[in-house]
C-alpha positions as CSV (number, residue, x, y, z in Angstrom):
1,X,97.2,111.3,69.4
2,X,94.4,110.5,66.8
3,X,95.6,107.5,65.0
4,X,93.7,106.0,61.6
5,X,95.2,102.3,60.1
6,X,93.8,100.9,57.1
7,X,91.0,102.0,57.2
8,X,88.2,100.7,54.6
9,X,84.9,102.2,54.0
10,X,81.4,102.7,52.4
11,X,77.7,102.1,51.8
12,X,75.6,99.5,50.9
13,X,79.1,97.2,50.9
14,X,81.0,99.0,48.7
15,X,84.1,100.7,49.5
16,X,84.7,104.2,49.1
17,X,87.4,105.0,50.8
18,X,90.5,102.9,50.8
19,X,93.2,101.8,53.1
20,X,93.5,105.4,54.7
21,X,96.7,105.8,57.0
22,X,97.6,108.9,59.0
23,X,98.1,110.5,62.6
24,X,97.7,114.0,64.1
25,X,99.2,114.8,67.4
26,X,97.4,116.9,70.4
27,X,97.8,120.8,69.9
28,X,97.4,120.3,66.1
29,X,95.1,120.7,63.2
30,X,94.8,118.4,60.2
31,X,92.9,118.8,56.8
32,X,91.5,117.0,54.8
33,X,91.2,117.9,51.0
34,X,90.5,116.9,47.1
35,X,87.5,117.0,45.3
36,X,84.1,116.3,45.4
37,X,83.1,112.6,45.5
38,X,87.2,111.3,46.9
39,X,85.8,110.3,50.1
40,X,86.3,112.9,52.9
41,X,83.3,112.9,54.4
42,X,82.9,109.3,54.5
43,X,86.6,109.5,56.1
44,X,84.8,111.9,59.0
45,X,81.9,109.4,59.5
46,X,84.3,106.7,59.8
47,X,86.5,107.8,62.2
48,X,83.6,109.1,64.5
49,X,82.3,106.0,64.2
50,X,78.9,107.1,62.6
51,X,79.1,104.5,60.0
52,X,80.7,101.1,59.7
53,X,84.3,100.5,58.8
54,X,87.4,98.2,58.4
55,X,90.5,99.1,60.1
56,X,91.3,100.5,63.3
57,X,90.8,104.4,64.6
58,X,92.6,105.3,68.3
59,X,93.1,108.0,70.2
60,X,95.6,108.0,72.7
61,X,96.3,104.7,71.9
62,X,92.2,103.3,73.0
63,X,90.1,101.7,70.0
64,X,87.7,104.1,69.5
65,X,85.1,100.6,69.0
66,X,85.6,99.6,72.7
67,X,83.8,103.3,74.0
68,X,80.1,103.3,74.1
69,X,78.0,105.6,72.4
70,X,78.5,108.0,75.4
71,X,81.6,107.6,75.8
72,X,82.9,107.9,72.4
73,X,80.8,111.3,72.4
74,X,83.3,112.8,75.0
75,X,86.0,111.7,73.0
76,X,85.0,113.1,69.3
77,X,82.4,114.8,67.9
78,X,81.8,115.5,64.4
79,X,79.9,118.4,62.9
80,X,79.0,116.7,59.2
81,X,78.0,119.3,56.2
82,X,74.5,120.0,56.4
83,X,73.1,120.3,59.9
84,X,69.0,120.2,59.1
85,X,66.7,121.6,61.6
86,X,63.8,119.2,62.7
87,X,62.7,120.5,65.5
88,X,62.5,124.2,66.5
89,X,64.5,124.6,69.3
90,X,66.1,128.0,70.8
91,X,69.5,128.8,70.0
92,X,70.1,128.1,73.9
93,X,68.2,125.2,73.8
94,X,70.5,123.6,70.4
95,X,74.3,124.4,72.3
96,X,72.8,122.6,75.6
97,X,72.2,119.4,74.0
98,X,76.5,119.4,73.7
99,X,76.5,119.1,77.1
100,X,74.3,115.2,77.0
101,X,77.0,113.2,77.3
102,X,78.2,114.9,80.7
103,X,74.7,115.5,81.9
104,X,72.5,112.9,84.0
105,X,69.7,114.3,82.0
106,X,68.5,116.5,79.4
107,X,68.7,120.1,79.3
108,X,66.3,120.7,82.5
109,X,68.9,118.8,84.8
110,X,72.6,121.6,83.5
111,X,74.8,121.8,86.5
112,X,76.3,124.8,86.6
113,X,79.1,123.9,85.4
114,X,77.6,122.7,82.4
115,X,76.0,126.2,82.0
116,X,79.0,128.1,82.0
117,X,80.6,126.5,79.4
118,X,77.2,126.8,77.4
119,X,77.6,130.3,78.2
120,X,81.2,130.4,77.2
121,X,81.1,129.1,73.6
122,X,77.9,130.4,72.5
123,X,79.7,133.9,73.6
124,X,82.8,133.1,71.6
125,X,80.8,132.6,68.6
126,X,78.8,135.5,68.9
127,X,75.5,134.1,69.7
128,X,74.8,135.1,73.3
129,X,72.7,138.2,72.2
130,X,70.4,135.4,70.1
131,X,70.2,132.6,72.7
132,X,66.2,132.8,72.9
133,X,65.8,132.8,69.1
134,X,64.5,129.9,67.4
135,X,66.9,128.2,65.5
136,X,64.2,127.6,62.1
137,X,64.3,131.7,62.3
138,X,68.5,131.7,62.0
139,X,70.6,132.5,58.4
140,X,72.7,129.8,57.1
141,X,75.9,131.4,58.5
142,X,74.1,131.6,61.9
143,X,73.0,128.5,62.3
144,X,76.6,127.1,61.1
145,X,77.6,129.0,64.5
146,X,74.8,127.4,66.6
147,X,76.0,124.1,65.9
148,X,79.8,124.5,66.0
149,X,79.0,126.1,69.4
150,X,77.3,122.9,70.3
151,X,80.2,120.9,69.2
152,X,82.4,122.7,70.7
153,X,80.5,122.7,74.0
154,X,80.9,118.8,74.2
155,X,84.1,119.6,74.6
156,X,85.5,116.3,72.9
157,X,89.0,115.3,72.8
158,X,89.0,115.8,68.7
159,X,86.4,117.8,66.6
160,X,85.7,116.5,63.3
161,X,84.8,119.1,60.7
162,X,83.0,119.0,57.6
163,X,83.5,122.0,56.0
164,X,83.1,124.3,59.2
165,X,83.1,127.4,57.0
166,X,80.3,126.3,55.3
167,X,77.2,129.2,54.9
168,X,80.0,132.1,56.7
169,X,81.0,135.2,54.9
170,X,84.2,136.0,54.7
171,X,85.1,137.6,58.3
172,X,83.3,134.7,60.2
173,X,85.8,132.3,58.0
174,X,88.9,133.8,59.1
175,X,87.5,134.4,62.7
176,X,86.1,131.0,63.0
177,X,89.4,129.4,62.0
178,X,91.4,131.9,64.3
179,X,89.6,131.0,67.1
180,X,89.9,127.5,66.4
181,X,93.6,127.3,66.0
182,X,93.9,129.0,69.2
183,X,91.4,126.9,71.1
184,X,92.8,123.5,70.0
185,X,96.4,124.6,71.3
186,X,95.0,126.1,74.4
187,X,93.3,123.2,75.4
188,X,95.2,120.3,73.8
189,X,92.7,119.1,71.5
190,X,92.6,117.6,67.8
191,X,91.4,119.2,64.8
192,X,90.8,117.4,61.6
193,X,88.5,119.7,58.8
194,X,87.4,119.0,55.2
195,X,87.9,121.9,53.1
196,X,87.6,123.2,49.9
197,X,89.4,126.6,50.0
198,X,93.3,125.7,49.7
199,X,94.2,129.6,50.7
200,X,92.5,128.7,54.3
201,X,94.0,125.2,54.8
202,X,97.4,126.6,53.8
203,X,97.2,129.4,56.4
204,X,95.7,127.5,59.5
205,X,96.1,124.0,58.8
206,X,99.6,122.8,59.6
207,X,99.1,119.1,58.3
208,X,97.2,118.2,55.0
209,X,95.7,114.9,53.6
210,X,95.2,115.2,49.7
211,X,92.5,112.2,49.0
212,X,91.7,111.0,45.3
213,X,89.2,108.5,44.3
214,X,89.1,107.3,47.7
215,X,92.9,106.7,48.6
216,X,95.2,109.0,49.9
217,X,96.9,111.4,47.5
218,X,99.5,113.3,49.2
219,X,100.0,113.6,53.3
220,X,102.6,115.7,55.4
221,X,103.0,119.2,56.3
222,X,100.7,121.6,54.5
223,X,103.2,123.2,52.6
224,X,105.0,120.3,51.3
225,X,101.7,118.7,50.0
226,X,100.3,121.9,48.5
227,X,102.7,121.4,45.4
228,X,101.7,122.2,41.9
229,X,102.3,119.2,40.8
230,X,100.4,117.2,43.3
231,X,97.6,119.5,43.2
232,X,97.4,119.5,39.0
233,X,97.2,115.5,39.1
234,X,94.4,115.1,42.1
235,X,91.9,118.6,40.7
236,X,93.0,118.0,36.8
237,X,94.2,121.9,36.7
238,X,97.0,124.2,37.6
239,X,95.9,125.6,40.8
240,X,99.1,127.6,41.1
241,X,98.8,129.6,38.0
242,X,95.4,130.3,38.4
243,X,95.9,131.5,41.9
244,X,99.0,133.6,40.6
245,X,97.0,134.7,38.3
246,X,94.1,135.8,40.7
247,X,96.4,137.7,42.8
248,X,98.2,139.6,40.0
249,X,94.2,141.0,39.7
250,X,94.5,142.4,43.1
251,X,97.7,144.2,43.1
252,X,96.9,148.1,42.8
């Protein structure tokens, strides 16, 4: 279990997020919603440790602060919004570097173990057929791939997130998230994702956060917190009747 306890954080010593409380069990997927600017990513960055915080985060009952950098990078791994390219690596070259944190080197030292799970994801997402191409060559939705492959390929204990359908069209969304609900029950992993479209939360997300200016909303099982009343106080409009009213536009 992924555990977070008053949890307090921010930049430059101010608080944005506030006194955040929740857990998600093994096998499960949690998501995180609300609108722009409430706090989620800076949730992510805190519970992964990539910024400072207040509070406590475990999993399975260990402090995440006690791991070491490697360590804590077989335990979670967050993929944040915008992954920006730097250097021009191959596609093959991008999902190796998930492997670091198991390797006694880098890249040039893969056991082969390491190279058949490389192998594995990168062909799960659909990117063995590109695995020489240079990742500053790739489309948005491509290079979304490339880097969810790599986190994947870590092969943490819980994946963090940010808005994984970021940059994918419409079948990679639904494919993406498929493969994903599968994958964390197979394997007994933690999911927790930031997103934006309520339709996908509702359908693969079992657990839901609702955060608002920084606290926490509304939090229990997805379709409890996906109320219209909830969801008109924290987004200022009634999502139900315009998604009603979407749908009525579909009907033939």
């Amino acid at each position: 279990m992924l555990e977070v306890k008053n949890l307090f954080a921010g930049y430059d010593g101010k608080d944005v997020i506030h006194n955040i409380n929740f857990k998600i069990a093994r096998g499960e997927s949690l998501c995180l919603l609300g609108p722009n600017g409430c706090g989620k990513s800076t949730l992510l960055k805190s519970a992964a440790r990539i910024i400072g915080c207040r509070g406590i985060v475990t999993l399975d009952d260990q402090k995440i602060s006690t791991l070491s950098r490697k360590e804590l990078a077989k335990k979670i791994a967050l993929l944040g919004q915008s992954s920006q390219v730097f250097f021009p690596y191959s596609v093959y070259e991008t999902v190796s570097m998930g492997r670091y944190a198991w390797s006694e080197g880098f890249l040039k030292n893969l056991s082969l173990e390491d190279k058949t799970i490389i192998e594995a994801g990168m062909r799960k997402l659909d990117l063995w057929e590109i695995r020489g191409r240079m990742i500053n060559e790739l489309s948005g939705g491509q290079l979304q791939r490339v880097f969810l492959a790599k986190t994947l390929t870590q092969n943490p204990e819980a994946v963090l997130l940010d808005e994984p359908t970021n940059h994918l069209d419409l079948k990679y969304q639904i494919e993406l998230l498929s493969f994903l609900s599968t994958w964390i029950k197979e394997n007994n992993k933690i999911l927790i994702s930031v997103f934006h479209d309520l339709n996908l939360a509702r359908r693969f997300c079992g657990t839901a956060v609702i955060m608002n200016n920084g606290k926490i909303a509304a939090y229990g099982k997805t379709e409890d917190v996906l109320k219209k009343n909830i969801l008109q106080e924290v987004y200022g409009i009634d999502i139900q009747a315009f998604m009603l009213e979407s749908l009525e536009k579909w009907k033939v």
